[in-house]
N, CA, C and O atoms as a printed pandas DataFrame, in Angstrom:
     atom_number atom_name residue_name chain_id  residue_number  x_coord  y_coord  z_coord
0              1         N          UNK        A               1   -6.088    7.139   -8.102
1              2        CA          UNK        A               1   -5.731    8.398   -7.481
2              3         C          UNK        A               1   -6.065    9.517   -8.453
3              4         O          UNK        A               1   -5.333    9.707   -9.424
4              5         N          UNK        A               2   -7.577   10.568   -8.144
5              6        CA          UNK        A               2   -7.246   11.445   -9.086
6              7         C          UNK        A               2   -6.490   12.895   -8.175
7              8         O          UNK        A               2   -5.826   13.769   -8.733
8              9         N          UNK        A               3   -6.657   12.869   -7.382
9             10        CA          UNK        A               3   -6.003   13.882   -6.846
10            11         C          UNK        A               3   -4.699   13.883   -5.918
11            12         O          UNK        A               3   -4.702   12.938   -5.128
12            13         N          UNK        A               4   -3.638   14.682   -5.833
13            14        CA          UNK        A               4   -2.520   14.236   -5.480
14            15         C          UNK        A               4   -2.354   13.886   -3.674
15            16         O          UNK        A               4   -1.270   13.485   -3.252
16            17         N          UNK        A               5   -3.145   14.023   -3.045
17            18        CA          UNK        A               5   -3.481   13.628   -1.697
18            19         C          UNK        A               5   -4.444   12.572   -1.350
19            20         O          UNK        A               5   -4.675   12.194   -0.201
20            21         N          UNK        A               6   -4.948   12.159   -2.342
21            22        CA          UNK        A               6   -6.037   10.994   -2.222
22            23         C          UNK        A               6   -5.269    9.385   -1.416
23            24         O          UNK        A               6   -4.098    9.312   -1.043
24            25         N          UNK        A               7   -6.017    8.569   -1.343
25            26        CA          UNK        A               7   -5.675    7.611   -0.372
26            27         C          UNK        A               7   -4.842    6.743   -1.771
27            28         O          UNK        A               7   -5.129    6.825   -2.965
28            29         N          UNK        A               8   -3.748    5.928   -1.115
29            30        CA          UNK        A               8   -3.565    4.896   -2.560
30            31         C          UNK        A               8   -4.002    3.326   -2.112
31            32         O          UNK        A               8   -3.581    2.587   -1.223
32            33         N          UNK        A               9   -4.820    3.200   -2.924
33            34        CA          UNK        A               9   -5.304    1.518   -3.184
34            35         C          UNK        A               9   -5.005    0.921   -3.957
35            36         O          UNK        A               9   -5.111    1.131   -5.165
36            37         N          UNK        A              10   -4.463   -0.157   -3.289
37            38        CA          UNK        A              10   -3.858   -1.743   -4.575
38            39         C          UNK        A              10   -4.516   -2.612   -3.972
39            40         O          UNK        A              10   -4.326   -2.651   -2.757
40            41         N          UNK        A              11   -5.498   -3.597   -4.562
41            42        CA          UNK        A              11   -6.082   -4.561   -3.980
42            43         C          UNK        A              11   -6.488   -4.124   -2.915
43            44         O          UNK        A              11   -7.051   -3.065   -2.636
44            45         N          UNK        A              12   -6.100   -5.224   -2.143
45            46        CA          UNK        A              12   -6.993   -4.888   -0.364
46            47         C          UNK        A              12   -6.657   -4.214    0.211
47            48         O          UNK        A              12   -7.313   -3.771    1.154
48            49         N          UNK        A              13   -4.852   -3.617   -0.255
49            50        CA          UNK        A              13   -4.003   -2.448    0.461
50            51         C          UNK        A              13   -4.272   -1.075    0.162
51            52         O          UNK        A              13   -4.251   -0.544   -0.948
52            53         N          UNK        A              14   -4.506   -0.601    1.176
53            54        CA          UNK        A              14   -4.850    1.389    0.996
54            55         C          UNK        A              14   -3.338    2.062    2.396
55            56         O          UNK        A              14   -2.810    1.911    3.497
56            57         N          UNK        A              15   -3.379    2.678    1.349
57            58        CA          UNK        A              15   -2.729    3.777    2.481
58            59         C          UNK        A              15   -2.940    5.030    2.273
59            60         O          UNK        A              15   -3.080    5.671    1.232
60            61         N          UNK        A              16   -2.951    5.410    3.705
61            62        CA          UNK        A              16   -3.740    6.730    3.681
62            63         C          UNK        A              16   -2.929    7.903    3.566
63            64         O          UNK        A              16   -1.740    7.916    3.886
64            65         N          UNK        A              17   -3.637    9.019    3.055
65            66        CA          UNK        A              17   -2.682   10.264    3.339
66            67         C          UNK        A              17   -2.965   10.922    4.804
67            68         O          UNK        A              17   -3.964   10.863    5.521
68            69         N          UNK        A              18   -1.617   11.615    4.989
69            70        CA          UNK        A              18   -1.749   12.031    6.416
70            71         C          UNK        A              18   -1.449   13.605    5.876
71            72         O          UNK        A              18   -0.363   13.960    5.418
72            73         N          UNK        A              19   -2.694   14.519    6.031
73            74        CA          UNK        A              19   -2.204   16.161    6.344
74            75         C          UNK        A              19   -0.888   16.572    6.578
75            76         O          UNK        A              19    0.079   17.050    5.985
76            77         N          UNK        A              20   -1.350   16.082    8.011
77            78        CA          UNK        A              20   -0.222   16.999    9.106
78            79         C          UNK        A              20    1.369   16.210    8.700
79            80         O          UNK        A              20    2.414   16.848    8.829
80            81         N          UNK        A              21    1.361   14.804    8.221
81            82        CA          UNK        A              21    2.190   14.464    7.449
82            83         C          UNK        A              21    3.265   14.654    6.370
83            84         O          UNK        A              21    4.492   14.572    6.316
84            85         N          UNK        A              22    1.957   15.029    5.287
85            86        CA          UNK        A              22    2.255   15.400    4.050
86            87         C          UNK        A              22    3.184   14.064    3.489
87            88         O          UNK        A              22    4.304   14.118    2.981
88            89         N          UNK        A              23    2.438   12.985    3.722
89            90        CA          UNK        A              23    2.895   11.591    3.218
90            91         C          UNK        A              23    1.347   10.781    3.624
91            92         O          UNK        A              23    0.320   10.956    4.279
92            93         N          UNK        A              24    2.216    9.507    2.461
93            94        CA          UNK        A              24    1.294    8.038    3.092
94            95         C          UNK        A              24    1.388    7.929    4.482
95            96         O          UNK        A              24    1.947    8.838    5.095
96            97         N          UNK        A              25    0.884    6.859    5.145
97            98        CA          UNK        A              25    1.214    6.179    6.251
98            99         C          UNK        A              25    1.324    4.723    5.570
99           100         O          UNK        A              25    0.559    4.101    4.833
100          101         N          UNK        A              26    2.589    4.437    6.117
101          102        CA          UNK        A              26    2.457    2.895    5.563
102          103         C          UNK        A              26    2.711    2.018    6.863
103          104         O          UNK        A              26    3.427    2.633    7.653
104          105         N          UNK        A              27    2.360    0.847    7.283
105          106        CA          UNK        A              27    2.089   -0.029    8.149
106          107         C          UNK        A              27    3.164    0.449    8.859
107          108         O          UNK        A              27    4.065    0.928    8.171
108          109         N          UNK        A              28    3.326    0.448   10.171
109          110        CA          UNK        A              28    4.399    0.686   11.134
110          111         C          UNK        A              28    4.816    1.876   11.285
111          112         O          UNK        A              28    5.846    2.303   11.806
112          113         N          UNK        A              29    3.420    2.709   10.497
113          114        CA          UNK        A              29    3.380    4.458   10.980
114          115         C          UNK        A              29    4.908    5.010   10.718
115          116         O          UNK        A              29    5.519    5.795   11.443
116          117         N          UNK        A              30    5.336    4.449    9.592
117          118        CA          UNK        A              30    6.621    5.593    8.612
118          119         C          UNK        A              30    5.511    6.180    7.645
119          120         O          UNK        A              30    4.336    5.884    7.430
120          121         N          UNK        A              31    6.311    7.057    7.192
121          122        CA          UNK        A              31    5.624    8.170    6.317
122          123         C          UNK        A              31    6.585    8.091    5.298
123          124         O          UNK        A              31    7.808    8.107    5.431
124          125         N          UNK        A              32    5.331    7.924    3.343
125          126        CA          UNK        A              32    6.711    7.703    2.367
126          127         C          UNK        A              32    6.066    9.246    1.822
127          128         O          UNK        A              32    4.892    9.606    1.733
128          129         N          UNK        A              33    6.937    9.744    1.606
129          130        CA          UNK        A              33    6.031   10.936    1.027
130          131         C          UNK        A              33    6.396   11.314   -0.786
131          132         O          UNK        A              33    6.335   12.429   -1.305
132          133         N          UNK        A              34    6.705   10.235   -1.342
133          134        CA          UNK        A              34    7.261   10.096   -2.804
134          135         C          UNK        A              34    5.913    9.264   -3.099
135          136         O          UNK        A              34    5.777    8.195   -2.505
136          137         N          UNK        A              35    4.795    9.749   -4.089
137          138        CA          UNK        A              35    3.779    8.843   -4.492
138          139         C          UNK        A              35    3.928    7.890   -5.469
139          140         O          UNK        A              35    3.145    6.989   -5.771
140          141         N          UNK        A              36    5.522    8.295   -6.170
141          142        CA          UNK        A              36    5.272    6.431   -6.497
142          143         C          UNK        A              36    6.073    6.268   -6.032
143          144         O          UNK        A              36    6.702    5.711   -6.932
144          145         N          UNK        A              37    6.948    6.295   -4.920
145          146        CA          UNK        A              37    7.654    5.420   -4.261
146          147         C          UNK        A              37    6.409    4.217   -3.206
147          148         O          UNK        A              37    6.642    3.062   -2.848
148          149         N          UNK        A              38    5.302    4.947   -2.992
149          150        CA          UNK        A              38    4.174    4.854   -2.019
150          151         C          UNK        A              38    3.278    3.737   -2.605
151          152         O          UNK        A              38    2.761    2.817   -1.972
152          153         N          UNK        A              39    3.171    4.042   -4.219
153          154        CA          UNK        A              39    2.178    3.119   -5.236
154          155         C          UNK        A              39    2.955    1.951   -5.436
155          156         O          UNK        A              39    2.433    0.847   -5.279
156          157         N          UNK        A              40    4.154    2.070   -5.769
157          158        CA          UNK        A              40    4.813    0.595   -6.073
158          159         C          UNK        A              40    5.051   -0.181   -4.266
159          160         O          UNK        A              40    5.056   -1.409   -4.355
160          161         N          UNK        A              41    5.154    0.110   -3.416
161          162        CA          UNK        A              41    5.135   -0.319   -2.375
162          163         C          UNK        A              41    4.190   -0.970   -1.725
163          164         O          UNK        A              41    4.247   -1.962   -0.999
164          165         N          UNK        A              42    3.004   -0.069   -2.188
165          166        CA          UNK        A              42    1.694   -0.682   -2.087
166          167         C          UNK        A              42    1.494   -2.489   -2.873
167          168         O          UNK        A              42    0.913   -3.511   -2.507
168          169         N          UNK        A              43    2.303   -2.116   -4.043
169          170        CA          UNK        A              43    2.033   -3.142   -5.069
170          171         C          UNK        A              43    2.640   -4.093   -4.665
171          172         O          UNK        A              43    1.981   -5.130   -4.587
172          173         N          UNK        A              44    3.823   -4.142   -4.328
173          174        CA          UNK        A              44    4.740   -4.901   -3.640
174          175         C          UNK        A              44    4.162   -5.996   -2.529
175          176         O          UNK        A              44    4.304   -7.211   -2.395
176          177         N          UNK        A              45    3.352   -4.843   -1.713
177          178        CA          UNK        A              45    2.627   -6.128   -0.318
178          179         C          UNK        A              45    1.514   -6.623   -0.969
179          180         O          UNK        A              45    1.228   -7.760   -0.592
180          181         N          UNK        A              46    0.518   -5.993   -2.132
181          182        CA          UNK        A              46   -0.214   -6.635   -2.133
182          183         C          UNK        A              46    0.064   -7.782   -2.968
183          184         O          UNK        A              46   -0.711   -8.726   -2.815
184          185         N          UNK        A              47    1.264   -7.957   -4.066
185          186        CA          UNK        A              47    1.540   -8.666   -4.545
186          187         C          UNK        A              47    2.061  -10.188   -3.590
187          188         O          UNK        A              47    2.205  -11.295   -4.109
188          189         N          UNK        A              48    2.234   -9.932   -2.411
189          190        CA          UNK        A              48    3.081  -10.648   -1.754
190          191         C          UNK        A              48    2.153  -11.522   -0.772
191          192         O          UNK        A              48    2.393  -12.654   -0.355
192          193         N          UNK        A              49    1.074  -10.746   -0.516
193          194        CA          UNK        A              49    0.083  -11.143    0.417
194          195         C          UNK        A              49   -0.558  -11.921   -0.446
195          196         O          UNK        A              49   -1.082  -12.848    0.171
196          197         N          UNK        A              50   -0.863  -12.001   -2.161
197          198        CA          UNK        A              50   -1.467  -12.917   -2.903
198          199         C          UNK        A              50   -1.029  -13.756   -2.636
199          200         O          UNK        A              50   -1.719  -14.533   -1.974
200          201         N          UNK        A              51    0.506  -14.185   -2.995
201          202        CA          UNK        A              51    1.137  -15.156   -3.384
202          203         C          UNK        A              51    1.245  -16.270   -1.849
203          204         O          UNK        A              51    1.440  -17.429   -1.482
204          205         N          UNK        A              52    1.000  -15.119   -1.461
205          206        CA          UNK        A              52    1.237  -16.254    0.337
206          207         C          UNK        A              52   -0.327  -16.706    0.607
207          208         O          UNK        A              52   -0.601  -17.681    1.305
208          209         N          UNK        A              53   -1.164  -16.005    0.067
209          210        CA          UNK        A              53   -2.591  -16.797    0.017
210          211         C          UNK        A              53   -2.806  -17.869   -0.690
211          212         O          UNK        A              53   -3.327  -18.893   -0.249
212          213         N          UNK        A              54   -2.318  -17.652   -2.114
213          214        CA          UNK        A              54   -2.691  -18.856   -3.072
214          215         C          UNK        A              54   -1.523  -19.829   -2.493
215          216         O          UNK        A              54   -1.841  -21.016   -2.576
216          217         N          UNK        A              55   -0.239  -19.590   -1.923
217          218        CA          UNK        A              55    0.677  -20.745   -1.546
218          219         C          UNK        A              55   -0.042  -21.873    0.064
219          220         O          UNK        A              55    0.191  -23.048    0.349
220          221         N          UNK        A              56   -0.866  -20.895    0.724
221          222        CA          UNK        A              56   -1.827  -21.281    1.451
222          223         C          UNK        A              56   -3.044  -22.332    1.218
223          224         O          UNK        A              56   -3.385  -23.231    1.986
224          225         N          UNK        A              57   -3.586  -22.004    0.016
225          226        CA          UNK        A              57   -4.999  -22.541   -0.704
226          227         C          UNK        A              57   -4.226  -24.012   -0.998
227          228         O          UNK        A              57   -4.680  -25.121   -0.714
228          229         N          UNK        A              58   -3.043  -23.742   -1.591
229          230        CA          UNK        A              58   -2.301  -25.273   -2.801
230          231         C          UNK        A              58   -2.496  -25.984   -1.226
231          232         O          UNK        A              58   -3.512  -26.656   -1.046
232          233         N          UNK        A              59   -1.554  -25.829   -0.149
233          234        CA          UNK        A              59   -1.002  -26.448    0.780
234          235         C          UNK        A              59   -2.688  -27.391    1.691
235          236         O          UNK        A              59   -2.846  -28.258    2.551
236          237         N          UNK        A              60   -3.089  -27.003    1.298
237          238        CA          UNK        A              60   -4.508  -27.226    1.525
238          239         C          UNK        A              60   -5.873  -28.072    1.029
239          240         O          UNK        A              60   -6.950  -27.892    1.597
């Protein structure tokens, strides 16, 4: 993120900024409008979506 409206990306997860918002959009169209409340949240699913992939790959 260099600018304070830019999109935030973690891994495969982006969330976008919304203008008319004046927040992220995060899945299920809430709006966080705290950017690191927005960045660690991000980190959170993408951290979570790993772990349920690689728990996927073992099972396999």
């Amino acid at each position: 993120m260099k600018h304070p409206h830019d999109n935030i990306r973690v891994g495969t997860i982006t969330f976008v900024y919304s203008v008319t918002k004046r927040g992220w959009v995060f899945p299920g169209l809430s709006v966080i409008r705290n950017p690191l409340k927005a960045q660690r949240l991000a980190e959170e699913i993408n951290n979570k979506r790993g772990a349920v992939c690689t728990k996927h790959l073992l099972l396999n």
